[in-house]
Residue, then its C-alpha position, 0 to 999 in steps of 0.5 A: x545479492x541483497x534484498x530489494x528495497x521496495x521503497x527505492x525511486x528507480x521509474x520514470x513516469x514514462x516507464x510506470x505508464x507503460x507498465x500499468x498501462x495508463x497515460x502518464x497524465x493518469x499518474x499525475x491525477x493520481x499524485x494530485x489526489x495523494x494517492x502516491x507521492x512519488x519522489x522529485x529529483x528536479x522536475x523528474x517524478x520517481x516511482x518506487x516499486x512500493x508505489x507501482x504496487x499502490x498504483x496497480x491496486x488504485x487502478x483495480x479498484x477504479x477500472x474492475x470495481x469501479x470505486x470513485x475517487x472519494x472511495x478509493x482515498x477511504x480504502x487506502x486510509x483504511x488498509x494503511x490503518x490496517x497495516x498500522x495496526x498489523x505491525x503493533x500486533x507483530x511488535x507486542x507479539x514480540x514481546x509475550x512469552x510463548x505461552x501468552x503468545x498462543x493464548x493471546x492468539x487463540x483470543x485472536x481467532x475467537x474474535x474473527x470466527x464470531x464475525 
């Protein structure tokens, strides 16, 4: 069995609704703000499972935090920037030698610790 591909459009916006327990109109909001961009096989939106993940953290950041639209375009911004930069670590991780791998880690962990 091979891995998932979390990016693969398989839901309909029915199926997505009822499992984040939302109106399918909630979703197209949603979609017309950019907060997802499901795909688009003639007039059916499809929903990856990556989209369903985003979808649930928008609507915790809506319902039990109470961020408002402009918030929530900021903290996606952000956490994508973040994800961004977390890959170009990974990449030049990849790149040291061992020994420069852990002091460039050690420098890594004094930084966070000051904060």
């Amino acid at each position: 069995m091979g891995i998932k591909d979390k990016k693969q459009p398989v839901y309909v916006i029915s199926v997505v609704a009822e499992m984040l327990g939302v109106h399918p109109q909630t979703l197209r909001m949603y979609e017309r703000e950019g907060f997802v961009i499901p795909r688009r096989t003639k007039r059916l939106r499809l929903y990856s499972e990556e989209d369903v993940e985003r979808l649930n953290f928008v609507l915790s950041l809506t319902k039990e935090l109470g961020v408002n639209k402009a918030g929530v375009d900021i903290i996606l911004r952000m956490r994508q920037r973040g994800e961004a930069l977390q890959h170009e670590m990974e990449d030049m991780m990849r790149l040291l030698d061992e020994d420069m791998q852990h002091d460039f880690e050690e420098r890594i962990r004094r930084i966070f610790s000051k904060e």
